[in-house]
Structures are given as C-alpha cells and as structure tokens.
C-alpha positions as CSV (number, residue, x, y, z in Angstrom):
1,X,32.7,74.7,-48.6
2,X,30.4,73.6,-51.3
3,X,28.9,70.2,-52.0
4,X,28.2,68.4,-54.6
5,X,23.6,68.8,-54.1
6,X,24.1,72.8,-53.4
7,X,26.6,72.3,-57.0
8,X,23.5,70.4,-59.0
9,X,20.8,73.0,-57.4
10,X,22.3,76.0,-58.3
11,X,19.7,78.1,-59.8
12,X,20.2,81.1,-62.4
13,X,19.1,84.7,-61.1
14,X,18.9,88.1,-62.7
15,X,22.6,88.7,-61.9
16,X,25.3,86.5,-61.9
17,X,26.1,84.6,-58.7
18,X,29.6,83.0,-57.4
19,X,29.0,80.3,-54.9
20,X,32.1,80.1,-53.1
21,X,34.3,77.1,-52.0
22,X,37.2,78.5,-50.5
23,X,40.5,80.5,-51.0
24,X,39.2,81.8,-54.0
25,X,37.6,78.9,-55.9
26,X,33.5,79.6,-57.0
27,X,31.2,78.4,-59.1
28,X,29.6,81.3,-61.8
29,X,26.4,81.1,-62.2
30,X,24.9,83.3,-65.3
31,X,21.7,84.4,-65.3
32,X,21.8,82.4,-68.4
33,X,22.4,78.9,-66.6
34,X,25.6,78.4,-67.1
35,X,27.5,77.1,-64.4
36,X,31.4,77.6,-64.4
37,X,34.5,77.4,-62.3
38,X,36.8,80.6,-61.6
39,X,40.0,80.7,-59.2
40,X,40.0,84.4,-58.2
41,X,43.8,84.7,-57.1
42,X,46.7,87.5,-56.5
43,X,49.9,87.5,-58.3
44,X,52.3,90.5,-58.4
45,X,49.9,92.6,-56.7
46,X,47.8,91.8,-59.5
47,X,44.1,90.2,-59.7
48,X,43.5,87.4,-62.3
49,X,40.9,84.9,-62.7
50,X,41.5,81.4,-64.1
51,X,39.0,79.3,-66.0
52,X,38.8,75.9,-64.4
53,X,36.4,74.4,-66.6
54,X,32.5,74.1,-66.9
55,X,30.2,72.1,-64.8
56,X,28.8,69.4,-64.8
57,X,32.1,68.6,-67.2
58,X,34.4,69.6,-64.7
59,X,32.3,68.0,-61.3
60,X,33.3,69.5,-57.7
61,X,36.3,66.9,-56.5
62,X,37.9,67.8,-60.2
63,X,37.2,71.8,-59.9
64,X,38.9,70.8,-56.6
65,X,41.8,68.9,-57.9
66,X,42.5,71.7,-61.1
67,X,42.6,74.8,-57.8
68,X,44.7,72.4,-55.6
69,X,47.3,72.5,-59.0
70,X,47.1,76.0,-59.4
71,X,48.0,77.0,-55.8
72,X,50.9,74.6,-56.3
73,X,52.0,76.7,-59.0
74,X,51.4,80.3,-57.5
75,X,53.9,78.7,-54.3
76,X,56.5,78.1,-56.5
77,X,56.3,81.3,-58.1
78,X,54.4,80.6,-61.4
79,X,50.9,82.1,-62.7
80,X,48.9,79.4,-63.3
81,X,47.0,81.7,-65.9
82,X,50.4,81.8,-67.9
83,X,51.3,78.1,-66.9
84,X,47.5,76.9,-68.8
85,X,48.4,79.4,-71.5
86,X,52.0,77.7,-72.4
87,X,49.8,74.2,-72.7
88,X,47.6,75.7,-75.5
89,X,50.6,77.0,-77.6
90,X,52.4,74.8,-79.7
91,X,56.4,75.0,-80.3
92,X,56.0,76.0,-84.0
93,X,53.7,79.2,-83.0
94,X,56.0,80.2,-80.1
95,X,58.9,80.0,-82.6
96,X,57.7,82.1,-85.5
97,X,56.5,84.6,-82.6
98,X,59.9,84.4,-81.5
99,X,62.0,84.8,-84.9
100,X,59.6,88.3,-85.4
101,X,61.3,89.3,-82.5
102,X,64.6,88.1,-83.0
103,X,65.3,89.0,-86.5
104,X,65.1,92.6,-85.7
105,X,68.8,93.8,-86.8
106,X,69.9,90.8,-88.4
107,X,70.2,90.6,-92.3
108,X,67.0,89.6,-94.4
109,X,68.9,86.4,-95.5
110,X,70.4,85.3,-92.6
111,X,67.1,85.6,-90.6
112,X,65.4,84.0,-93.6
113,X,67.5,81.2,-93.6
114,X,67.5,80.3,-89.6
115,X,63.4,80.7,-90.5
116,X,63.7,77.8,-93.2
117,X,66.1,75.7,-91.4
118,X,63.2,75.7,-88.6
119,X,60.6,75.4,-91.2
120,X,62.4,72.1,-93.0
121,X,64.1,70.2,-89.8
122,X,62.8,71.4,-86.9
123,X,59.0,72.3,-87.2
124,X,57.9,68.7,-89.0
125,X,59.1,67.1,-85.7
126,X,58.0,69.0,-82.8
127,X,56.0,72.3,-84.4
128,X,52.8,70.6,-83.7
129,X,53.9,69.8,-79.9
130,X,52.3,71.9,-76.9
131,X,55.7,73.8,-75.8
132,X,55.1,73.3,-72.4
133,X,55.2,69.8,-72.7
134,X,58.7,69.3,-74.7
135,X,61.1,67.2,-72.9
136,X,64.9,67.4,-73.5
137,X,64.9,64.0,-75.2
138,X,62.3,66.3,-77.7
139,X,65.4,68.1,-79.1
140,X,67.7,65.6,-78.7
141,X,65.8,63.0,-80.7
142,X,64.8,66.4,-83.7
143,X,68.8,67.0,-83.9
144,X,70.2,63.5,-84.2
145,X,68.0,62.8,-87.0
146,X,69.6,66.0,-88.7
147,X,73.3,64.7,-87.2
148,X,72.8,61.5,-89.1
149,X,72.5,63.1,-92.8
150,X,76.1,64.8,-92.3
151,X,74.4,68.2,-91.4
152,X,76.8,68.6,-88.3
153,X,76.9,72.7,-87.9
154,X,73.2,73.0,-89.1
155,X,72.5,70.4,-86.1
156,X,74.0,72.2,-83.4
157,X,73.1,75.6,-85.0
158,X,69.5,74.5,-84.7
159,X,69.4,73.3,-80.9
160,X,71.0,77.1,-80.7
161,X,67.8,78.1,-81.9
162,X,66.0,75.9,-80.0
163,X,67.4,77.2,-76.5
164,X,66.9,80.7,-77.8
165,X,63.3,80.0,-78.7
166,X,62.8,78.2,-75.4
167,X,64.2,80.8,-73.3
168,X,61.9,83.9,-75.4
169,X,58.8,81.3,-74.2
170,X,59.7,81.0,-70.6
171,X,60.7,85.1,-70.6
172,X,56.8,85.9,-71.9
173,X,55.7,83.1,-69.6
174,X,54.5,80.2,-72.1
175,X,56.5,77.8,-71.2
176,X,58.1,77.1,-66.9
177,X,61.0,76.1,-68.2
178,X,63.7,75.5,-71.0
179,X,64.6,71.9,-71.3
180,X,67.3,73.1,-74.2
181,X,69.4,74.6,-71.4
182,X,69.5,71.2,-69.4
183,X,71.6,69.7,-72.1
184,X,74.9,70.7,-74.0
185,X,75.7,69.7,-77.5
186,X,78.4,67.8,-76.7
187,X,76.2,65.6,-74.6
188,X,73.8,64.4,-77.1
189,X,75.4,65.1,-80.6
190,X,78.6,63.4,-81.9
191,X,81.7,65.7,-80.7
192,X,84.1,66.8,-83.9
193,X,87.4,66.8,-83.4
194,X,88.9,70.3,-84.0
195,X,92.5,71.4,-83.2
196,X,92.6,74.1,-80.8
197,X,94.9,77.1,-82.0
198,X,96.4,79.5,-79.6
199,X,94.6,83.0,-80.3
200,X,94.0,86.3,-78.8
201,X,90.9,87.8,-77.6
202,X,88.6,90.2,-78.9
203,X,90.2,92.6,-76.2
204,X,93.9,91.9,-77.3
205,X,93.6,92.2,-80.6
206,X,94.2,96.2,-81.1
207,X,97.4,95.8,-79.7
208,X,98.3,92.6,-81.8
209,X,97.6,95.2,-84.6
210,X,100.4,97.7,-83.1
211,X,102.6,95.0,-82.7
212,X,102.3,94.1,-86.0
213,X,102.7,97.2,-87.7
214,X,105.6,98.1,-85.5
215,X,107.5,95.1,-86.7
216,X,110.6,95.8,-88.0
217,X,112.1,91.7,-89.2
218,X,111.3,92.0,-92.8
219,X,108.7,94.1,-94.6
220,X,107.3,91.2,-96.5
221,X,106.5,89.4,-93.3
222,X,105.1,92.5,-91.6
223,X,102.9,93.0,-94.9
224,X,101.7,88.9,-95.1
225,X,100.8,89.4,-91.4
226,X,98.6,92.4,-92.2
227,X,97.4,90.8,-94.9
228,X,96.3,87.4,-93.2
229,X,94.5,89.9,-90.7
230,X,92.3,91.1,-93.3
231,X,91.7,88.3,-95.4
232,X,91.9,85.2,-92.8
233,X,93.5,82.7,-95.0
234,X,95.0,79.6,-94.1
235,X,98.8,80.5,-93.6
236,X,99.1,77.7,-96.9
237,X,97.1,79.7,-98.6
238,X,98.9,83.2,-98.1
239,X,102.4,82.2,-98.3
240,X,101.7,80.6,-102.1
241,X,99.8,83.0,-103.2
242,X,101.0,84.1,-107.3
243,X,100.3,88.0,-108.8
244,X,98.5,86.3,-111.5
245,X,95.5,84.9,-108.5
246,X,95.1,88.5,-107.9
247,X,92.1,90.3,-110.3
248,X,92.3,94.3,-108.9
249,X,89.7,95.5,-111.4
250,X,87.3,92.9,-109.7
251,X,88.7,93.9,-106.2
252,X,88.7,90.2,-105.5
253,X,91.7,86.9,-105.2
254,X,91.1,83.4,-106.8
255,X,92.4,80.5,-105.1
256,X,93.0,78.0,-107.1
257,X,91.6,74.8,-105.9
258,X,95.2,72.7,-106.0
259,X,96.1,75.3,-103.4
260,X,93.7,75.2,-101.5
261,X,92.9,72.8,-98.2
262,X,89.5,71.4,-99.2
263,X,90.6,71.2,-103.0
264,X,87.8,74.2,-104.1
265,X,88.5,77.0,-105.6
266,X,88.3,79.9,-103.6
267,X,87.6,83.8,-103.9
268,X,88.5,86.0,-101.0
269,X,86.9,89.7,-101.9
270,X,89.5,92.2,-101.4
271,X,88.8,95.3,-99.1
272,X,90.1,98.6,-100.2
273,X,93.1,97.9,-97.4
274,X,94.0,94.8,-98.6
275,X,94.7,96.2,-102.1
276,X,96.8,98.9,-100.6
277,X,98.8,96.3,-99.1
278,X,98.9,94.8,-102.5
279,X,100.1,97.7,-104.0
280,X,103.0,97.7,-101.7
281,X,103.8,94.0,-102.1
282,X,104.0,94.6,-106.0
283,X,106.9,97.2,-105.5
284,X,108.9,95.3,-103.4
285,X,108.5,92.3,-105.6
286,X,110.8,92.6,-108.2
287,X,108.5,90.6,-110.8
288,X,108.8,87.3,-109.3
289,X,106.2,85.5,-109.4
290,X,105.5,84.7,-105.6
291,X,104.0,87.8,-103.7
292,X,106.0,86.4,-100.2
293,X,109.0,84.7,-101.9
294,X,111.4,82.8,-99.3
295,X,114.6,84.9,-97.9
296,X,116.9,81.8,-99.1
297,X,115.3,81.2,-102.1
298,X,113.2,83.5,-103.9
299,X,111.8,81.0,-106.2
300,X,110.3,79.3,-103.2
301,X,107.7,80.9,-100.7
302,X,108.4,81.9,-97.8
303,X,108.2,79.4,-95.0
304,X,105.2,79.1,-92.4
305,X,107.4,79.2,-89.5
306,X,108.4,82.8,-90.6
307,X,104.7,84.4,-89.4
308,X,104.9,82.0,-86.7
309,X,108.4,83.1,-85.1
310,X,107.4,86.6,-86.1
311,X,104.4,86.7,-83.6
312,X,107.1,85.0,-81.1
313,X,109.6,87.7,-81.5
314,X,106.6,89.8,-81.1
315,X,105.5,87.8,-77.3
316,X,103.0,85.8,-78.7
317,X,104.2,82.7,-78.2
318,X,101.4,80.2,-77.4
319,X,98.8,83.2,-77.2
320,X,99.0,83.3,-81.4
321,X,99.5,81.6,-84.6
322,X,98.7,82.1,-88.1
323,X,95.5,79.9,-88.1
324,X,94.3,82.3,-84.5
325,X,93.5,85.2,-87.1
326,X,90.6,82.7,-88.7
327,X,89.1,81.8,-85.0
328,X,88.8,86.1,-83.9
329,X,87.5,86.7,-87.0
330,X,85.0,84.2,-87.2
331,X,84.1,85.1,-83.3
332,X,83.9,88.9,-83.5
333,X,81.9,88.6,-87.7
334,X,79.5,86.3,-86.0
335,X,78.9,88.5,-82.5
336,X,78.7,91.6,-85.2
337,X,75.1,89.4,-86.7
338,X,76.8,88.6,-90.0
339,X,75.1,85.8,-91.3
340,X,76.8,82.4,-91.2
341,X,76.4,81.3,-94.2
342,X,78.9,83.9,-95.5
343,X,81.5,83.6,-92.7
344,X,81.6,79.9,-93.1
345,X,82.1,80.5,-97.2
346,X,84.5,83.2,-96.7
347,X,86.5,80.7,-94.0
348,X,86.2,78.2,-97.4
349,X,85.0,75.4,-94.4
350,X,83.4,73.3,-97.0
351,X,80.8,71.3,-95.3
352,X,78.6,71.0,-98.1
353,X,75.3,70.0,-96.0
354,X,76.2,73.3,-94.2
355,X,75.5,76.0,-97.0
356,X,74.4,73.8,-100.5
357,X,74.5,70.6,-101.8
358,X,76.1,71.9,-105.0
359,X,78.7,73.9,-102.8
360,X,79.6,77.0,-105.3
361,X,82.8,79.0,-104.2
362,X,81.4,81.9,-105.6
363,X,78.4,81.7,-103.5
364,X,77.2,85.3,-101.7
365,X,79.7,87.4,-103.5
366,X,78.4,90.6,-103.0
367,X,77.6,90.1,-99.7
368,X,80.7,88.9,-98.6
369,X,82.8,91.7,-100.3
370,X,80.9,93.9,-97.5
371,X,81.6,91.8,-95.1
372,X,85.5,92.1,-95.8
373,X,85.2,95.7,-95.9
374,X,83.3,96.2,-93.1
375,X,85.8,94.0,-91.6
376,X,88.6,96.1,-92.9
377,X,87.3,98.9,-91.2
378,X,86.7,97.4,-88.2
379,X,90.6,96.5,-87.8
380,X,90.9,100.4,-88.5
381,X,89.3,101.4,-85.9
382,X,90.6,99.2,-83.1
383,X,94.3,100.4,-84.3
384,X,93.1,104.2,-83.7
385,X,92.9,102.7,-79.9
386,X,95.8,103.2,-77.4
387,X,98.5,100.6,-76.9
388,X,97.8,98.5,-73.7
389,X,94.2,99.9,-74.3
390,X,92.6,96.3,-74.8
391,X,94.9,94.4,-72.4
392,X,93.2,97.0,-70.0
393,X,90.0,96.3,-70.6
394,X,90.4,92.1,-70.4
C-alpha cells in the first residue's frame, strides 16, 4: 500500500507510471507531472477505468474513501463508471434524450405536446437537478404544484412521463434507480371520484360485436348499439339525437350544447360506417324527427334502459353498459399511440386545463375524423375474427 511521503515524492519519468495501492487503485503519473487517481476494475467481463480525482486535490485517505465507494457499488451490481456518470447529468438532458427515443411512432403533435408539457411544468422545477439525486418527494412536490391550478389529468399524465423518463435513465445506466416507481398517483395526488362502469375487455370485444349484429329485439336498437360502438357517445347523447344534428356532406354530427353533459357543443366526425348506419336509420324513420324514437311513443326517444336490457338479453349483464363502449375505446385509441388530446376532445371530457383554456369543441377536427375512421376500421377487423375467438384468447 502507498503512503502519503511515496504520494508527495512521486517523480515524472519518460513514460507514464501507476504506483499501486491495492485491488486496483494507482496513482498516474505522466511524464508531464501530473499525478492522478484510476480504479482499474472488471465488470461484465469488461475492463474500465474510473477517474477518482487529481492529487494533491483528492489526497490518499480521500482517493481511498472515493475506491472504498466504488467497490461498494460493483458488490451490489452497479458500474461505478455509470453510477458517476448519472451524477453529472441533469433530469432535463436525460429527458429530452429520452423523448428522441420515445417519440419514434407517435404523432408529431402528440409527441410535441408531451415535449412542452415537460418544457412548461416539469423542466423549471427539477430540469436543472442531477438525476441521480431526485428523490420521490422531487416529483411529488413538481406535480402538486400543477394539481393545485385544476390541471388534474395533465398532473398525473406528467408523473407518467416522469416514471418513463426515469426508467429510460436507469435502462442506459444514468441513474440506480427510479424513485417515480416508489410512488402511485393515488398516493400523493388528490384521488377523483369516477364511477366505475361495467365493460368488456379488449379481448371480448369482437364477440360483443357478433352479439350485437346478431340481435334480433328491434332494428333501431341493434342500429343505436352499432352506432354508440363507433361514435362513443354518452347513451344521453345517442338516444336524443335529431336528423337535423346530422351534416353528411361534412361527414360529421353537431351536438348541440343543451344536449349535451358538460353543456358544450359537440362534433363527433362520422366514419364512412357510421353514415351507412345512418343511411339505414333514415329509411326506417318515417320522417320523425328523432333518429331512435321510443316504441310507446314515437315522439319521445327511446329509453336508456332499452340498450341496457339489450346487452342483458344478450349476457352482458354487469360485464356491459352503454357508458362501457367510452372506457374500451378510450383504452384500445390510447394503447394504439393516438394522442390524448384528441381522445379526450372526442370523449367531449371537458377539463379545460386539460387541452385549452379557451376549450373549442371544434378543436383537432381533422385529426380526429382519422381517428374515427381508423377506429371504424378497427371494429371491422375484429368482427372478421371467429366467434368465441377473443374469449379464447383472455
């Protein structure tokens, strides 16, 4: 082992020197004087060297102190290369690195706008922090003071984000650990109360589909159930439905805001499907007004419990309702990558510190009506599979 007079009397040479302490820690000597620390170490079956600082800066006992750390970390299973690298990056660098990887085959606006919401709430807080240091209470602390302007989705969206950025730094080893994954949103933001509404899988749906289009109660029910499958309106907002809401050579339906929940007008771009069913619906209406008029009396719409006890006859009851065809599509649109911002608008939740402060029902038009169709199509495909097909595969 060295000491501290052979550490101060070590002379330069022609080459470069390592006077060695033990289990890989030397001091380099350059032929230009400098004197510097190395850990010479294994990990992986790899070699790597790791810079313990320069002496006289760094003297012996704290060379000695910085090696005894690093062997601490290669017996737990860490590099301590990587470990000191995660210390120099900050959160905000290690975030944009990981959004360049993330946004690969996501929309340009939806990756743009997770990129600003980090850029305006998250970043001013913690960007400038080393990652590696970040604490739980760090995120906590970042999303309650978004919580507390109202923002409730974009809160819990964004320690989403966090977790995913964490868990990209600890995969590429800059960071040992991620705190975000130590904590639940429940647990430090403000729960919401939500009703729960029975609904099928991802898996049952196909046959849900059959059993729809096999129904033989009434063709106006088995139409406003098709219909609620494509669109995903709010039972309310089906059944009172008027022809004149309806604009075909727009391909789109405008809900008037007295009909609808949050009292906002509302357009719900029509897929090529939906217009077919449409087409059907205007036959069989016999120019009444009301596209599902009520068995008892036409002049009123039909009654909610009619879908309801249709997906009972059908043996849904307590697996379904009218409101479960919002909640599947909302899941399977958001595992697909659409962006939030236009599932939320199309779902008319208006939460107006969600998607703008001047909340515009016609927001994302064009986008959305892609959305729908692509959604359309989707339901297509899943009815080309076989009947019991996605109970099999649950």
């Amino acid at each position: 082992m060295l000491t501290d007079t052979q550490v101060r009397g070590a002379k330069p040479s022609d080459r470069p020197q390592k006077l060695t302490d033990g289990r890989g820690l030397y001091l380099l000597v350059t032929p230009g004087g400098g004197r510097y620390w190395r850990y010479d170490y294994s990990f992986h079956g790899k070699r790597r060297t790791l810079a313990l600082g320069v002496y006289p800066d760094v003297p012996l006992v704290r060379a000695r102190e910085r090696h005894h750390e690093a062997r601490r970390l290669l017996a737990e299973g860490v590099d301590p290369a990587a470990a000191k690298q995660a210390v120099s990056q900050d959160f905000e660098a290690v975030a944009r690195a990981w959004h360049d990887h993330w946004k690969a085959g996501r929309t340009e606006h939806y990756a743009q706008s997770v990129k600003t919401r980090l850029e305006t709430d998250i970043f001013p807080q913690i960007g400038h922090r080393p990652i590696a240091g970040l604490s739980p209470a760090d995120f906590r602390d970042a999303v309650r003071k978004i919580e507390k302007r109202g923002a409730f989705e974009i809160a819990r969206r964004l320690l989403q984000n966090c977790g995913q950025i964490m868990r990209y730094a600890v995969a590429n080893d800059l960071a040992l650990r991620n705190p975000v994954a130590e904590v639940r949103p429940a647990d430090i933001l403000i729960p919401r109360k939500r009703r729960n509404h029975p609904r099928v899988t991802a898996k049952e749906l196909p046959d849900l589909l059959h059993a729809i289009d096999s129904y033989v109660g009434g063709e106006h029910t088995r139409l406003a159930l098709q219909l609620m499958a494509l669109t995903f309106v709010r039972t309310s907002e089906l059944i009172g439905t008027r022809w004149p809401e309806f604009d075909f050579k727009a391909s789109q339906w405008d809900i008037p805001a007295e009909r609808m929940k949050m009292k906002t007008p509302h357009v719900v771009a029509l897929s090529t499907q939906s217009q077919a069913i449409l087409k059907r619906l205007k036959e069989i209406s016999f120019d009444r007004e009301l596209v599902f008029p009520g068995d008892i009396n036409p002049s009123k719409p039909m009654s909610t419990n009619t879908l309801l006890f249709a997906l009972y006859r059908m043996g849904y009851r307590g697996r379904m309702t009218g409101h479960g065809f919002r909640g599947v599509a909302s899941t399977i649109l958001h595992e697909q990558g659409w962006p939030h911002e236009h599932i939320e608008l199309q779902l008319a939740h208006q939460e107006r510190n969600e998607v703008s402060a001047a909340y515009n029902h016609a927001l994302y038009l064009e986008p959305r009506a892609k959305m729908m169709q692509a959604w359309a199509d989707h339901l297509d495909r899943l009815r080309l599979q076989g009947v019991g097909e996605g109970q099999k595969a649950a």
